[in-house]
Every structure is written in C-alpha cells, then in structure tokens.
N, C-alpha and C positions, 0 to 999 in steps of 0.2 A: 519758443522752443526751436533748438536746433535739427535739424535732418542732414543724417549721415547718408550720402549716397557711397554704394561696396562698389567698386567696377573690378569686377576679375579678367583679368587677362590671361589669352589664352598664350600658352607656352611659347610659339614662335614668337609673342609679340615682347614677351622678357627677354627670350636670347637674343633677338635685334636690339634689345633695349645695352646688356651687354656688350656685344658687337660693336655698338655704336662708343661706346666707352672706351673701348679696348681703341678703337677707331682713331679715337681723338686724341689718345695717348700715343699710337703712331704719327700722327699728322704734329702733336706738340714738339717729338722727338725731333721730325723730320726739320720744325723750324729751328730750335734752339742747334741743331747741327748748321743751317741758312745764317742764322746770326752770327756765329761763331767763325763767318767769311768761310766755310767749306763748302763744296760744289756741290749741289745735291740734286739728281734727277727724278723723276717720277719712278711709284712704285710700277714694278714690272712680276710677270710671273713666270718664271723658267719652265725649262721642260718636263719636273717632275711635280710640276704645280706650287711649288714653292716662290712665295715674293719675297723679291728681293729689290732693292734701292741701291741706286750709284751715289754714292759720298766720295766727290774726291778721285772718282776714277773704278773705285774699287767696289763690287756689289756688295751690298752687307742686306741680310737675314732682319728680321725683325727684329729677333733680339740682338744682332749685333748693333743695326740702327740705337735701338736702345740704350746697349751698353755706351755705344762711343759717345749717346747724349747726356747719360748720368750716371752712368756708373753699373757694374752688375750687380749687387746687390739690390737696387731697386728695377733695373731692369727685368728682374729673377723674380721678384715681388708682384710686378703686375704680370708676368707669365703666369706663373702659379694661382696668383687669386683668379683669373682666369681660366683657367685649368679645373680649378674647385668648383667656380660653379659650374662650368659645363661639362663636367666632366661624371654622364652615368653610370659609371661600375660599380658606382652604389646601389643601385636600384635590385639587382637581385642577387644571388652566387653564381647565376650563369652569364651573367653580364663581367662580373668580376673577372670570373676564370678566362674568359674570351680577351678581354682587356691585357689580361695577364700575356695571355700566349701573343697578342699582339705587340704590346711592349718587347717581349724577349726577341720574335722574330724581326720587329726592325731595329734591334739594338745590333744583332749578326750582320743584317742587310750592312747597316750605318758603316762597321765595324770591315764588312769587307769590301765596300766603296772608300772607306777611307786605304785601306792596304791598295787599291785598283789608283788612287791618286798617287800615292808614296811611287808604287812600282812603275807609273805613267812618268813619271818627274825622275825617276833613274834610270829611264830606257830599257824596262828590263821585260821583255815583253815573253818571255821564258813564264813569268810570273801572272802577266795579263792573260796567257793563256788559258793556265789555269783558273784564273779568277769570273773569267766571262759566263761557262756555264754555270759556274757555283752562283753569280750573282742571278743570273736571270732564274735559277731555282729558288730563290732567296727572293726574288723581287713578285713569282707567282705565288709562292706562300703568302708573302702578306699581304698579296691583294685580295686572297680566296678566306683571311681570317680574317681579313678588315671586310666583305663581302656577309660572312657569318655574323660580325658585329652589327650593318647596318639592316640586316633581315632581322635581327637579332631588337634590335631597337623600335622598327617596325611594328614588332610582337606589341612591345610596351604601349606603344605610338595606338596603333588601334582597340587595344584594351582599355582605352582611357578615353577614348570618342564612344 
C-alpha cells in the first residue's frame, strides 16, 4: 500500500518558489547576453528601486535585459505569467479598484517623467519648471495608493492566519 504524504505550503514559500523562477530567467538572459561577447555587469538597483543591468555600456530594465536576450514577445510572456500569478486584484472588488487607481496613477507619473526626460534632453527648462511640482504630486499619490494597497493586503494576509 502506498501513503501519500500532502505538505501544504504556506504562501510566502510559493511566491519564493516563483521569485526563484523568474530569478533564473534573469540570470539565463543575463548569460545568453555573456555568450553573445556583450559586456554585462551585475544587476544594480537605481534610485527609484528599479534593477537595472549594464549590457554593453547601457543599463537595461529587466525586461529590456530580456528583450535584447530573446526577443519581446517572450520577454512579455514571462513578465505577464509572472504578473498572473502574483498578481492579487483578484482577491476581492476592493483590491481590484485599489489596483485600478494604482495602475492609472503611475501610468500619469510614467507619462510625465517621460515629458521631464524629452524637456531635459531639449534644454527646455521653461517646461521642467512646470513639470517638477506636478511630478512630485504625482510621485505622493502613488505612494499613498500603493500604501492603501499594502494595508490593503494586510487585511487579507491576517484573515487567513
């Protein structure tokens, strides 16, 4: 007779288990860039917490690491299936809607760092003017909805101990 031993894992030890996956898909990208004779330095993490990797001179993003290893279509593939599963705004409608306003609010941030680069790169400082207090009200919002998100998950997090 056989015996099934069930071991359930608790949550943190799936999403490490993820992590670690996603991990090793960075670290593959990072070599087949190594083999391909492009110069590739250790992952680094800039000042808005973002990693990023030197390939070549030039820092590239995760996903760009990705892209310049295979392509964006599969780069875009393990983003997104990464994304799904860790990704709770499934969990209830007030999680969703939180989600929601976070999305939109750093898609504006994204949106007017990108115009703060454009304007930096034309000397047009007329323009940075304007854009400095708009970003830093744009950079307090999503930190005070991303704040409601992790309170927010919290909720869930101790409903479930």
């Amino acid at each position: 007779m056989l015996l099934f031993r069930v071991i359930l894992w608790p949550p943190f030890l799936v999403r490490a288990m993820k992590k670690q996956g996603y991990e090793k898909a960075y670290c593959d990208a990072r070599e087949v860039l190594y083999n391909r004779g492009k110069k590739v330095g250790g992952p680094q993490r800039g000042s808005v917490g973002i990693r990023y990797c030197s390939v070549d001179g030039l820092p590239l993003t995760d996903r760009d690491l990705m892209i310049e290893a295979w392509g964006e279509s599969l780069a875009d593939e393990i983003l997104v299936e990464l994304a799904e599963r860790d990704s709770p705004q499934t969990c209830c409608p007030q999680a969703g809607r939180l989600w929601r306003q976070y999305s939109d609010v750093t898609k504006r941030n994204l949106n007017m760092l990108i115009q703060q680069h454009v304007a930096a790169s034309r000397h047009d400082s007329g323009t940075l003017t304007q854009l400095a207090p708009l970003l830093q009200q744009a950079a307090e919002c999503r930190w005070q909805i991303r704040r409601s998100l992790l309170d927010h998950a919290a909720t869930h997090t101790s409903l479930a101990a």
